[in-house]
C-alpha positions as CSV (number, residue, x, y, z in Angstrom):
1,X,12.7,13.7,11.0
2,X,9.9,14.5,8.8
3,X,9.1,17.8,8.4
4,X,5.5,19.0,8.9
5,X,3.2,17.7,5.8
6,X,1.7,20.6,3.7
7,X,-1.8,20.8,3.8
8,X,-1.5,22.6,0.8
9,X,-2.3,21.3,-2.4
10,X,0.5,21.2,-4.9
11,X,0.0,22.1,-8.2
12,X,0.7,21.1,-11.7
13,X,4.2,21.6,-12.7
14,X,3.7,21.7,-16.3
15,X,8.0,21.3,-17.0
16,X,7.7,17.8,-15.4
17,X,5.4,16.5,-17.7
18,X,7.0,14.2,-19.9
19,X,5.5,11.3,-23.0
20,X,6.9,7.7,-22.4
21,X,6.9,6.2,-26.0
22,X,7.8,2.5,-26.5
23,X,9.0,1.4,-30.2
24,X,8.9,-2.5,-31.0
25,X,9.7,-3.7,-27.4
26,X,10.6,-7.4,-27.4
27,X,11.9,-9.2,-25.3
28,X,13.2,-12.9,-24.9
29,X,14.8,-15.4,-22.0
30,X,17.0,-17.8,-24.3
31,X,14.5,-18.8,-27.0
32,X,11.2,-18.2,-25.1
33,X,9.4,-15.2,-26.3
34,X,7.6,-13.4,-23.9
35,X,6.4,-10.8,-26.2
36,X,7.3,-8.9,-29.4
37,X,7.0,-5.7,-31.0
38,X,4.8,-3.7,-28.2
39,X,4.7,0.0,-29.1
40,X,2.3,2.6,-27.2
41,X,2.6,6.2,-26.7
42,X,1.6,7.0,-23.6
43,X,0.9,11.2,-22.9
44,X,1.2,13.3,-19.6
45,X,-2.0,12.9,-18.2
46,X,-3.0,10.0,-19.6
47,X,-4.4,6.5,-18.2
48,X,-3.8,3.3,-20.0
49,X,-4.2,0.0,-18.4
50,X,-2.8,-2.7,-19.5
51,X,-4.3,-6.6,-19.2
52,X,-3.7,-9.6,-20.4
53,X,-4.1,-13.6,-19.2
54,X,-1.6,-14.8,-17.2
55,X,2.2,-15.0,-18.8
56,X,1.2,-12.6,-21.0
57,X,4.4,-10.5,-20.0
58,X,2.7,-7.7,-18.2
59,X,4.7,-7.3,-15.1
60,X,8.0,-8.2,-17.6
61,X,7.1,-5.1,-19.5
62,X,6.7,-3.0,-16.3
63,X,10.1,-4.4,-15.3
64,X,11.6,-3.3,-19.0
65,X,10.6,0.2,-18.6
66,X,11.1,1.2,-15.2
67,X,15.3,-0.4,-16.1
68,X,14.9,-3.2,-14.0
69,X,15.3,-5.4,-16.8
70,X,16.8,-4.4,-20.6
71,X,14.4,-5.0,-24.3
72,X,16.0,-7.7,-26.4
73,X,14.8,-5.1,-29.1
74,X,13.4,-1.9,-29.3
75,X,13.7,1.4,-27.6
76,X,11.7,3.2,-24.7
77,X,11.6,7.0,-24.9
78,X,10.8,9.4,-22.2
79,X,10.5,13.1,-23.4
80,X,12.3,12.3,-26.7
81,X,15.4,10.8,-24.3
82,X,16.0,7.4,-25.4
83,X,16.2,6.1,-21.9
84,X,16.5,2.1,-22.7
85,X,18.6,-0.2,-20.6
86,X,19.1,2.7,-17.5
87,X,19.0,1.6,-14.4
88,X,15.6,1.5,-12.3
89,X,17.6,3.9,-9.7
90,X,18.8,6.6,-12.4
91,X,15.0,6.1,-14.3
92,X,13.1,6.9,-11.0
93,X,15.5,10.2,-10.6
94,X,14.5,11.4,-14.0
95,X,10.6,10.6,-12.6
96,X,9.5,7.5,-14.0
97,X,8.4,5.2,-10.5
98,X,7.0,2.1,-10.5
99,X,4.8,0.4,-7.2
100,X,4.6,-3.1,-6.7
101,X,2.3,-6.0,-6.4
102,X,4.0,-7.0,-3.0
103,X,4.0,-4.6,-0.3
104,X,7.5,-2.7,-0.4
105,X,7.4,-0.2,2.2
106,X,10.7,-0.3,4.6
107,X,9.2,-2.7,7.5
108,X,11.1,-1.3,10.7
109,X,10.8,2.1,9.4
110,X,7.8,4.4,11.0
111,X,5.3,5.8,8.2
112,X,7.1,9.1,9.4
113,X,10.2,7.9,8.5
114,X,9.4,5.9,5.3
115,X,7.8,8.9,3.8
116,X,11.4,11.0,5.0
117,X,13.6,8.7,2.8
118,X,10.8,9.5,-0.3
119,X,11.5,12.8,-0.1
120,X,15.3,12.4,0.0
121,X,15.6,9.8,-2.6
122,X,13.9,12.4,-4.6
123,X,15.6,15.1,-4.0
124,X,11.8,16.9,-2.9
125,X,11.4,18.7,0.1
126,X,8.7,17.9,2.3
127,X,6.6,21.3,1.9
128,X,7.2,20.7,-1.7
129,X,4.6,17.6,-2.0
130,X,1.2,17.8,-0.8
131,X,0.9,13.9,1.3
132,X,-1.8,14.9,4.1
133,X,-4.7,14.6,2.4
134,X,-3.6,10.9,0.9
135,X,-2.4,9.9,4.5
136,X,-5.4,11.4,5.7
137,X,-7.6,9.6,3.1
138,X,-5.4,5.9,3.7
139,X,-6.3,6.2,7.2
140,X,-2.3,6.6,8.1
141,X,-2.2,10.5,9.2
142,X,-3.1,9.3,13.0
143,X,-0.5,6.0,12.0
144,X,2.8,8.0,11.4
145,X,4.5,6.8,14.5
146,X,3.7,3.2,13.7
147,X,6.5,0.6,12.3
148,X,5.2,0.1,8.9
149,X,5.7,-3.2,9.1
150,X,3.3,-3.4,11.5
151,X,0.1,-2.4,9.7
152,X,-2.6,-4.4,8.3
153,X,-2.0,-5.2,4.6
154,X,-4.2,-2.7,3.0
155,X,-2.5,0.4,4.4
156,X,1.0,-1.1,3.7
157,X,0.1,-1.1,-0.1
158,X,-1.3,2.3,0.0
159,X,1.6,3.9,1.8
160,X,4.0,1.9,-1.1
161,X,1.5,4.4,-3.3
162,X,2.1,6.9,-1.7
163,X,5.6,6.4,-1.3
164,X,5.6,6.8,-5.1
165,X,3.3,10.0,-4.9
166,X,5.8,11.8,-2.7
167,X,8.5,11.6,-5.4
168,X,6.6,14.1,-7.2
169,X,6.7,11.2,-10.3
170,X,6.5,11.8,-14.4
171,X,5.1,8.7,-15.2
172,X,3.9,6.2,-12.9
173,X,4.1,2.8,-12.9
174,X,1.6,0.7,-11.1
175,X,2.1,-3.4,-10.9
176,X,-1.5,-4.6,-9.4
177,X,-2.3,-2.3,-7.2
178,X,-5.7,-3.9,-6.1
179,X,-3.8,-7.0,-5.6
180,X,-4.9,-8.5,-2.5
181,X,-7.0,-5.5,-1.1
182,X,-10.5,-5.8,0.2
183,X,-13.4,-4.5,-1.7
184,X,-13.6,-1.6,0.1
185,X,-10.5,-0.7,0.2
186,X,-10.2,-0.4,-4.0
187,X,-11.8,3.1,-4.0
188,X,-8.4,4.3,-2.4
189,X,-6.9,2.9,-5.8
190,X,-9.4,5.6,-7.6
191,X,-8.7,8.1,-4.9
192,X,-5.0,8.0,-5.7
193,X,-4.6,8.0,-9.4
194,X,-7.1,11.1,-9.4
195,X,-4.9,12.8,-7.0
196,X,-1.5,12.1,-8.6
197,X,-2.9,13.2,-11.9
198,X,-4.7,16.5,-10.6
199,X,-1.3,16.9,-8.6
200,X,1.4,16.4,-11.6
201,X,-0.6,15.7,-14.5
202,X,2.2,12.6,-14.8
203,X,1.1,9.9,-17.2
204,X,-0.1,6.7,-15.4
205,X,0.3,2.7,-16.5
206,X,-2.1,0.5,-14.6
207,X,-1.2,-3.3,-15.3
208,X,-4.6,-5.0,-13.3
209,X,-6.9,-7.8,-13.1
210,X,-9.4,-6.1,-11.6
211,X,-11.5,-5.2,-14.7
212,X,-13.9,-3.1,-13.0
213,X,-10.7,-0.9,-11.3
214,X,-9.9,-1.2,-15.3
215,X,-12.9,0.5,-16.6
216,X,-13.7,3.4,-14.3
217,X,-10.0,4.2,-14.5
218,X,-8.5,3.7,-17.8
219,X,-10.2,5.7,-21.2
220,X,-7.5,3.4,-23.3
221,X,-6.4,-0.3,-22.6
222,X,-3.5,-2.4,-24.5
223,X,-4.0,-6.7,-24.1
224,X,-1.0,-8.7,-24.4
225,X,-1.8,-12.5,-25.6
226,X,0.4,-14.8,-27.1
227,X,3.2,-12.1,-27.3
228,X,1.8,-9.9,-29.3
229,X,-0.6,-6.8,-28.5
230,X,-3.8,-8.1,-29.6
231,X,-5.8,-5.2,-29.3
232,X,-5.7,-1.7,-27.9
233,X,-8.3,1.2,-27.7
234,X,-11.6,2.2,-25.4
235,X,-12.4,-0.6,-22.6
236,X,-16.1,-0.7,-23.7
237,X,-14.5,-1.8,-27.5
238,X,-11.9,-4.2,-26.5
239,X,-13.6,-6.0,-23.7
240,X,-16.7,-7.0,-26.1
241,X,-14.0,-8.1,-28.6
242,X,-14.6,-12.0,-29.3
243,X,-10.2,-12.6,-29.7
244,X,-10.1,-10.9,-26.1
245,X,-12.8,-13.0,-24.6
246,X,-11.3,-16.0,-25.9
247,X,-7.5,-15.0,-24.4
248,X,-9.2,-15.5,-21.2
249,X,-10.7,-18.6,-21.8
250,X,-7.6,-20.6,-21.7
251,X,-7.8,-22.2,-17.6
252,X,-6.5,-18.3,-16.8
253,X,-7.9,-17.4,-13.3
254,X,-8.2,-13.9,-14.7
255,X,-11.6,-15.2,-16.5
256,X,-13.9,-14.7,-13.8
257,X,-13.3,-10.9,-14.1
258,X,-13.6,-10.4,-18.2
259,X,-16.7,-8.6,-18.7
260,X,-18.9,-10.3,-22.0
């Protein structure tokens, strides 16, 4: 059983904080290349969203980092630890956690419950994370009783945040999180990412279409196109680039959203 949320709010745990640094990442499936040579440095604290038209090879390079695929080349580094080809399991022990674009919460398992088997995967005790005011904010506090399987779609992506937020994470990994939410619902995105950096000061990865989530939340941005990064720097620079413009001009339904 759960035991009672803190209402507390945790603070920064400056020995956590940790620098995930990628040197020439490639990576190929037989002899299609999905991308080559991506390098980033990406500090505690820091925000960088990363975009790109569809196949670009952004959820690929999500699924390189966080182990749940290996580089053909390169090397990912997290606090000067090389950490390239671990496993997703032993990578989210040492605090690197990545959410989903699906919903990924356990389905017959209360909010209660799912939030429990956070905290023990982690290692965290319950009093040691600060979760009210998210559940609280996600509408779930009054929910925790409830099979999560069983709530509307919004709240099931925001408790898979949140499921990530309870490991107390380094770096944090998130795959889409807008995916498939309701306008209304995208400020909880904001809400969240402020929270989990205020809370850890953990450097956060935002792969997105939603260019607007994009700009109010990310002061850098990286665009994959063609396999190669194509540019990199403030949104306000990159997005009026003409080469970005054009990489979503090619029939990608991402186009709608590129700002001009």
């Amino acid at each position: 059983m759960l035991a009672p949320l803190a209402s507390r709010h945790f603070r920064r745990n400056s020995d956590r904080s940790a620098e995930l640094r990628l040197e020439k990442i490639s990576k190929r499936f037989g002899g299609l290349k999905v991308f080559q040579d991506v390098s980033f440095t990406l500090p505690p604290g820091d925000v960088l969203g990363i975009i790109g038209p569809n196949g670009a090879g952004k959820t690929t390079l999500i699924n390189i980092i966080c182990g749940n695929l290996a580089p053909t080349t390169g090397r990912i580094l997290l606090q000067d630890v090389d950490i390239t080809g671990k496993s997703i399991h032993m990578l989210s022990r040492r605090g690197l956690v990545r959410t989903f674009q699906q919903t990924n919460a356990f389905a017959r398992a209360t909010v209660r419950d799912s939030v429990a088997r956070a905290f023990r995967f982690s290692g965290n005790s319950a009093n040691g994370t600060d979760v009210t005011s998210l559940l609280r904010r996600f509408d779930l506090l009054d929910r925790l009783d409830e099979p999560t399987g069983m709530l509307p779609y919004g709240q099931q992506k925001m408790l898979g945040l949140l499921l990530a937020y309870a490991t107390r994470p380094k770096v944090l990994l998130l795959d889409e999180p807008a995916a498939g939410l309701e306008a209304r619902e995208r400020s909880r995105i904001d809400d969240f990412v402020h929270h989990a950096r205020r809370a850890f000061g953990c450097a956060i990865l935002i792969v997105e279409h939603d260019m607007d989530l994009i700009r109010r939340l990310c002061p850098r941005i990286l665009v994959l196109d063609g396999g190669r990064v194509l540019a990199e720097g403030a949104p306000q620079d990159v997005l009026s680039r003409q080469d970005v413009i054009e990489a979503y001009l090619g029939g990608s339904d991402e186009t709608a959203t590129v700002p001009c």
